[in-house]
C-alpha positions in Angstrom: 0.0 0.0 0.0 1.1 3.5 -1.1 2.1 5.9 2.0 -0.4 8.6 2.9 0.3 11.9 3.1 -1.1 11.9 6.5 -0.8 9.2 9.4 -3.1 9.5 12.3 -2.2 7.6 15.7 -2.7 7.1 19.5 -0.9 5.0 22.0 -2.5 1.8 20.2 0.6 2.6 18.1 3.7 3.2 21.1 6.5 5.2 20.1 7.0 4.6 15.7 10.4 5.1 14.7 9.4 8.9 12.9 12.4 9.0 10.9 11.5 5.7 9.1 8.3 6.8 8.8 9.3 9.8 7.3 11.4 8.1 4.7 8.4 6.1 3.9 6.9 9.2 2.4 4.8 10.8 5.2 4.4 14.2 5.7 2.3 14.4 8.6 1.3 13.3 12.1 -1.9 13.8 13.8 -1.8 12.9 17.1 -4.4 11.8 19.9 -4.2 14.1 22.7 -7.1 13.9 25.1 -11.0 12.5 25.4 -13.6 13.2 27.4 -12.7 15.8 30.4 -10.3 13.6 31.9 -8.4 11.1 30.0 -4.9 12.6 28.2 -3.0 10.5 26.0 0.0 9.0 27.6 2.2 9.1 24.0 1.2 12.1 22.4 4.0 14.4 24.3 7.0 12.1 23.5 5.7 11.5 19.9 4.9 14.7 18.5 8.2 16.0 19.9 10.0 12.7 18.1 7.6 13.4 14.5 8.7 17.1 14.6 12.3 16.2 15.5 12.3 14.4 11.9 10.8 17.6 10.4 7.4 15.9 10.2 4.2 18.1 10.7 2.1 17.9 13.7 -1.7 17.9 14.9 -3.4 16.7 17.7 -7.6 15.8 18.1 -10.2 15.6 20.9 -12.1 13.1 21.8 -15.6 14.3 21.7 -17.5 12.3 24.4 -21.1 12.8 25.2 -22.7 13.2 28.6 -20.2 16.3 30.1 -19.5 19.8 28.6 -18.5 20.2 25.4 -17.0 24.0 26.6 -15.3 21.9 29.3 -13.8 19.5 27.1 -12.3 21.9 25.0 -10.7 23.6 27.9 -9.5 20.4 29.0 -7.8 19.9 25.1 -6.3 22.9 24.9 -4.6 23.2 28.8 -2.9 19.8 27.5 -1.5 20.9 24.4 -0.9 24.0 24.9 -1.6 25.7 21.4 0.3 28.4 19.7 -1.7 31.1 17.5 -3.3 29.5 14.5 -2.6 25.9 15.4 -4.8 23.6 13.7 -7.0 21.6 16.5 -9.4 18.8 15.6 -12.6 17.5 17.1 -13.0 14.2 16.5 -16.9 13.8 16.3 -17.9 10.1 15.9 -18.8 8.8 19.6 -21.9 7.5 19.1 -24.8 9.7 21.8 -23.3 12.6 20.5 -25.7 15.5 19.6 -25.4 18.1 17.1 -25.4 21.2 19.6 -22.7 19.6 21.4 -20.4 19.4 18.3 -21.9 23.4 18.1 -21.1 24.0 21.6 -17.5 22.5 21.2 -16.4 24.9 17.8 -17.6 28.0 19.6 -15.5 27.1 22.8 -12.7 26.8 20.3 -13.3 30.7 18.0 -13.8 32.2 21.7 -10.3 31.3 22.8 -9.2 34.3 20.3 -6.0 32.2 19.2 -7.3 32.0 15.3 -7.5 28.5 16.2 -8.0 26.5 12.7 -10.4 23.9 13.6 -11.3 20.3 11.8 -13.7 18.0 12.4 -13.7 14.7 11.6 -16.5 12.3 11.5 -18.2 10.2 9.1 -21.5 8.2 9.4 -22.5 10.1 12.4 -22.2 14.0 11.0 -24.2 12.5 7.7 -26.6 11.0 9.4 -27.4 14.2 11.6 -27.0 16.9 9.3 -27.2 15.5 5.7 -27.5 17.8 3.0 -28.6 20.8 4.8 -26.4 23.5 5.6 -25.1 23.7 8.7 -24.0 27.5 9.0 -21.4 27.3 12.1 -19.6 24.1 10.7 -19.9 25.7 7.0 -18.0 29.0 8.1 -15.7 27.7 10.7 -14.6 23.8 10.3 -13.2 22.3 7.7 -14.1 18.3 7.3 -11.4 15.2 7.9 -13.8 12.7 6.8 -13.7 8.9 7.8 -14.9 6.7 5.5 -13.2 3.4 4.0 -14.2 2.6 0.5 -12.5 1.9 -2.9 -14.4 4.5 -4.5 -15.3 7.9 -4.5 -16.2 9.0 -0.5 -19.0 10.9 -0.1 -20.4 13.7 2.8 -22.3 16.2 3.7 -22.1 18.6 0.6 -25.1 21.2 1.9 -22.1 21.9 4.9 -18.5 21.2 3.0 -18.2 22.1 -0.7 -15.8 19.2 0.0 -13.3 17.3 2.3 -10.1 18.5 3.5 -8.5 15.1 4.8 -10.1 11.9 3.8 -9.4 8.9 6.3 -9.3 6.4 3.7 -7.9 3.1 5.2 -7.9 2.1 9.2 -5.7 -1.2 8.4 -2.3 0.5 6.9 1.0 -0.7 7.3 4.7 1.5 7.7 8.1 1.2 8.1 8.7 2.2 11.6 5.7 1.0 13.7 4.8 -2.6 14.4 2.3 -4.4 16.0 -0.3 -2.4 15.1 -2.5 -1.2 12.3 -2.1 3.0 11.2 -5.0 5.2 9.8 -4.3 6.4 6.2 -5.2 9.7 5.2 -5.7 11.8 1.7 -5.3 15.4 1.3 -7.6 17.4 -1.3 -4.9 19.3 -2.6 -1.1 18.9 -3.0 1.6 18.4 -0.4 2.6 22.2 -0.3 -1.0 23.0 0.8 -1.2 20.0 2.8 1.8 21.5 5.0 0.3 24.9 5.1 -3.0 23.1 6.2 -1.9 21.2 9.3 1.0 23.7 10.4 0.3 27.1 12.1 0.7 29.6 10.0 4.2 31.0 11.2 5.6 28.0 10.8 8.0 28.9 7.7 6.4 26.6 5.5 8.8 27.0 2.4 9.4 24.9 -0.8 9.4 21.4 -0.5 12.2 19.2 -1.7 11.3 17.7 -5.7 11.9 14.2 -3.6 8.1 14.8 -2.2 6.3 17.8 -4.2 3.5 16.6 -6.3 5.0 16.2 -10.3 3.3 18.8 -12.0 1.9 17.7 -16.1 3.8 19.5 -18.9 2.0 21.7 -20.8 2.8 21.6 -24.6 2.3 24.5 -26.4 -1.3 25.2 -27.8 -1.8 26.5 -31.3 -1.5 30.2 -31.7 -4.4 32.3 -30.9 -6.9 33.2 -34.5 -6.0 36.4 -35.4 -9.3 38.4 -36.0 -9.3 41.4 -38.5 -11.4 44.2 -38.3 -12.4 46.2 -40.9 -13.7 49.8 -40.1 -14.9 52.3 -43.0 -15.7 55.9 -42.2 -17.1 58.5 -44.2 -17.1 62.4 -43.8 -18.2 65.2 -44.7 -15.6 67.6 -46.8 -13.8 69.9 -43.9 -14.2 67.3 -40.8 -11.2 66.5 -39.4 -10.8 62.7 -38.8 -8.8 61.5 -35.6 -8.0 57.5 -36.1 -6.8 55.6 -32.2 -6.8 51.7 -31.8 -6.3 50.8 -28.1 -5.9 54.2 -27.1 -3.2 54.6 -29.9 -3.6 57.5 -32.4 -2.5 55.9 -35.8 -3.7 58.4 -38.5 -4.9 62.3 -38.3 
């Protein structure tokens, strides 16, 4: 199997060997980082430190769980990871009891934090099945999608929200270089790897030019046929005694 762009893990997966898994072609991490309003992933410090060490891009996600507040859990997310301005933070949104205003509840905790907070969510059968086609207003100005959903084909989601997906979670059963014993989520990006990086990173994060080894090959273009040449004839008659001024394009060429 081809190596996403995007890997997203937990402790399920210990402590991966980043820099083989950076060699294997992945750009990014996305890491587990809390649930609930209690529980805090033991890995997530020591491997987002390790994936950035290798020059790999970061992200964490929350948990959404049902049942305590939303506005609490996001406090509880964000005094764990600590964000920086612009960071991209993800609610993950597919436990099942979850309701609509929660998810609602959880975004604006995020936008009141006044960091410019990029947020995500990701979900699949749950967000489709609760808001289908119609548009959602608050997750249609201020979220972008990560979808879940495993199929050899075309995915599809809520299009009445999201013109389209962001990050498509395509596989939960992927294999890398540089984590055993335990399956890895794959994960597509709807655009290249350059806007990929600028995606997941914070925005001051000196995302420059990426080296040819992993930027997208881009399709010659051969030369098209020269452009028809239209010509234009113009015939003008005047009276004896009237003075005739002649411009094309704002260019005088007879008097």
């Amino acid at each position: 199997m081809t190596a996403p762009v995007c890997i997203d893990i937990s402790h399920h997966q210990g402590f991966p060997d980043f820099k083989k898994v950076a060699a294997a072609g992945v750009l990014g991490v996305i890491h587990k980082a809390t649930e609930g309003s209690s529980y805090v992933d033991k890995n997530r410090a020591t491997n987002c430190a390790a994936a950035k060490a290798v020059g790999l891009a970061v992200s964490t996600y929350h948990w959404l769980s049902p049942g305590s507040s939303p506005s609490a859990q996001m406090d509880f997310y964000l005094r764990a990871i600590k964000p920086v301005r612009g960071e991209r933070v993800i609610i993950d949104y597919e436990q099942a009891g979850c309701a609509i205003h929660e998810l609602h509840e959880a975004v604006l905790a995020l936008i009141n934090t006044k960091l410019d907070l990029r947020i995500a969510v990701y979900s699949g059968h749950l967000l489709k099945q609760q808001i289908g086609n119609t548009v959602d207003t608050l997750l249609k100005t201020s979220t972008d999608l990560w979808l879940a959903q495993y199929t050899t084909g075309s995915p599809s989601w809520p299009i009445g929200t999201y013109t389209g997906w962001a990050l498509w979670q395509y596989s939960d059963t992927g294999t890398l270089p540089g984590i055993t014993g335990a399956m890895v989520d794959f994960n597509r990006f709807n655009g290249t790897n350059e806007e990929f990086l600028r995606w997941i990173s914070p925005p001051d994060a000196g995302i420059g030019t990426l080296p040819d080894s992993i930027v997208q090959p881009q399709p010659k273009l051969e030369p098209g046929p020269e452009p028809a040449q239209q010509i234009v004839t113009i015939e003008i008659n005047a009276p004896p005694g009237v003075r005739v001024v002649t411009k094309i394009q704002q260019r005088t060429v007879s008097d």
